[in-house]
C-alpha positions, 0 to 999 in steps of 0.5 A: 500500500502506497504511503500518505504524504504527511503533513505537520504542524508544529505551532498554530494560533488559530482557534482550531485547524478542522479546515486544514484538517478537511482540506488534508482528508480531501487530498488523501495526506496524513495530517498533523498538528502539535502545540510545540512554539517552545519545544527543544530540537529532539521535541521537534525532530521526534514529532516531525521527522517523518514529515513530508511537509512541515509548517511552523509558526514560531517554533525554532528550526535550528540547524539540528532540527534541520539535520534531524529532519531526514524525511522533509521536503519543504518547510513552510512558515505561517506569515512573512518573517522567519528569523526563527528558521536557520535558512542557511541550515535548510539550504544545506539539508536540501529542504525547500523554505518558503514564508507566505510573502504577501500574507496579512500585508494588508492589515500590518500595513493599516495597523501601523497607520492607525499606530502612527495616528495613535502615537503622534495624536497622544491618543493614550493620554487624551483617553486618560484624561476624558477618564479622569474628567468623568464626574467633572465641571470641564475638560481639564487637560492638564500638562500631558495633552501638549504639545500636539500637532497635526500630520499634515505637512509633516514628515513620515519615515518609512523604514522598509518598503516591501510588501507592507511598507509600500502598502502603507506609502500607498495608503499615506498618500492622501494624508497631506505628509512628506514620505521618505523612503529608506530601503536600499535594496530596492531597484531603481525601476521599483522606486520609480515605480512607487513614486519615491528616492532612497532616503538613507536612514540617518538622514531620515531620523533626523528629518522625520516626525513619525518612523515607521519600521517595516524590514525584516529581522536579522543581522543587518537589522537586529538592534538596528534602532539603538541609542546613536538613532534615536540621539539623531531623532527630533524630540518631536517625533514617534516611533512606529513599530509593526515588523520584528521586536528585536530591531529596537533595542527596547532598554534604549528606546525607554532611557531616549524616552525618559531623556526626551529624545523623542516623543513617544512609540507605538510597537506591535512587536517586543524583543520579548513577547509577552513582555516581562512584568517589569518591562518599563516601555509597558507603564510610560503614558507616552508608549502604546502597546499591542500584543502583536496583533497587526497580522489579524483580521478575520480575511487576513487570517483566512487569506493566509490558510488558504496560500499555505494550502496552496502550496500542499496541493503544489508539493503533491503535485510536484511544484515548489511553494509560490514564495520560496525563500531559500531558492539556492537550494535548486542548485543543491545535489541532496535537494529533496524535491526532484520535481520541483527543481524543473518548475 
């Protein structure tokens, strides 16, 4: 009898995976899932090492687990950023890695709009205080409410600009601002085609009023914003961060707060998550906080299982996945997936 492809979840923040499950019964694959986000190597090697397919959430592929894993052709990641897969290690094993590029792009990009408006409008405060004032004669506004401004006229950074950040330029544009652009790794036909010039980063801290980190997370970018950036900020300004939580090294984003370097930050995303109780960036009334929600939308997160799926139905049929990240593993001699090299 003619083995099932397997197919295996490592991680999941769905309510349940009954739809994966269906879909998997309906295309005759052995389906999976565990709750393993914190699991050691041997954990995951020994739940998912017969796996044809794996996709994780926010489990660690370390090189072990990529050695331990004989069996997988591809790996797949739920969401864009994968700093938690060692892809080099993929690579070297032959295991085809792809992330869902494109997934959630949408409702990321329009959280950090509606925390760029939130910060910069001091809306935690002006909540605080119509609290305070219930029961009162009049407003009382007090010291923390000023100075405000508005974003008209003013300038946003945006730090990044692939899928997400050029959403977000394209839906800032009738906000009346200046938008500056750092990404150096865009060509020159893709800033001309989004209407913008390379702004180096230096030079757009200094000229910014909102910034607005939209790039992935590794060792270029790992602790990208620390104190020398923030000293190059206006005491105006606000810091907007939906991306990955490392990228701020968050002890010196609270000492440039409590220094007055800026003026406040609006951060989806922590170097630890969930932050610890004594995280000081979590009582300053001049931080908003969310717990790494931007991704969610009910069509958000519906769009993303439907592309994962998409790629099962293309490993059985021999195709690779539609983003494949580490596509050097084409050329690799012990590549798993025959086929999907001739795609």
């Amino acid at each position: 009898m003619e083995r099932k492809p397997i197919f295996k979840v490592t991680d999941y923040i769905e309510r349940d995976l009954e739809w994966e499950a269906e879909q998997c019964r309906e295309l005759g694959i052995d389906f999976q899932c565990y709750q393993l986000r914190n699991a050691a190597p041997a954990e995951l090697i020994e739940a998912c090492g017969d796996a044809d397919i794996i996709l994780v959430n926010m489990a660690n592929f370390t090189p072990e687990v990529a050695a331990g894993l004989t069996n997988t052709k591809v790996l797949l990641r739920h969401g864009i950023g994968y700093d938690k897969v060692d892809v080099p290690a993929m690579t070297e094993n032959g295991i085809i890695f792809a992330n869902q590029a494109t997934a959630s792009a949408i409702d990321v990009a329009e959280q950090a709009i509606q925390l760029m408006l939130a910060s910069y409008k001091k809306l935690k405060i002006q909540m605080q205080i119509a609290q305070e004032n219930r029961g009162g004669e009049r407003w009382n506004y007090g010291p923390r409410l000023y100075p405000g401004y508005r974003i008209d006229g003013k300038t946003i950074g945006i730090v990044g600009c692939g899928s997400i950040g050029s959403i977000v330029l394209r839906k800032l544009r009738s906000f009346g601002a200046v938008i500056r652009v750092c990404d150096p790794y865009l060509s020159a036909d893709r800033l001309a085609e989004l209407g913008v010039s390379h702004t180096p980063l230096d030079e757009l801290l200094a000229k910014a009023d909102i910034v607005s980190i939209h790039t992935p997370l590794n060792d270029e970018t790992r602790h990208l914003f620390n104190m020398d950036k923030f000293q190059l900020m206006k005491p105006t300004a606000v810091l907007v961060n939906t991306a990955r939580g490392p990228i701020v090294n968050c002890a010196d984003l609270a000492e440039a707060l409590n220094r007055g370097l800026l003026a406040g930050a609006a951060l989806d995303v922590l170097e630890i998550e969930p932050p610890r109780a004594d995280e000081p960036l979590m009582d300053m009334d001049n931080v908003i906080t969310t717990p790494h929600a931007a991704w969610y939308s009910e069509e958000g997160g519906w769009e993303i299982r439907h592309m994962i799926m998409d790629d099962v139905r293309a490993f059985l049929e021999g195709r690779p996945p539609q983003f494949v990240v580490n596509k050097e593993v084409y050329s690799r001699p012990n590549l798993r997936m025959k086929q999907a090299a001739k795609a």
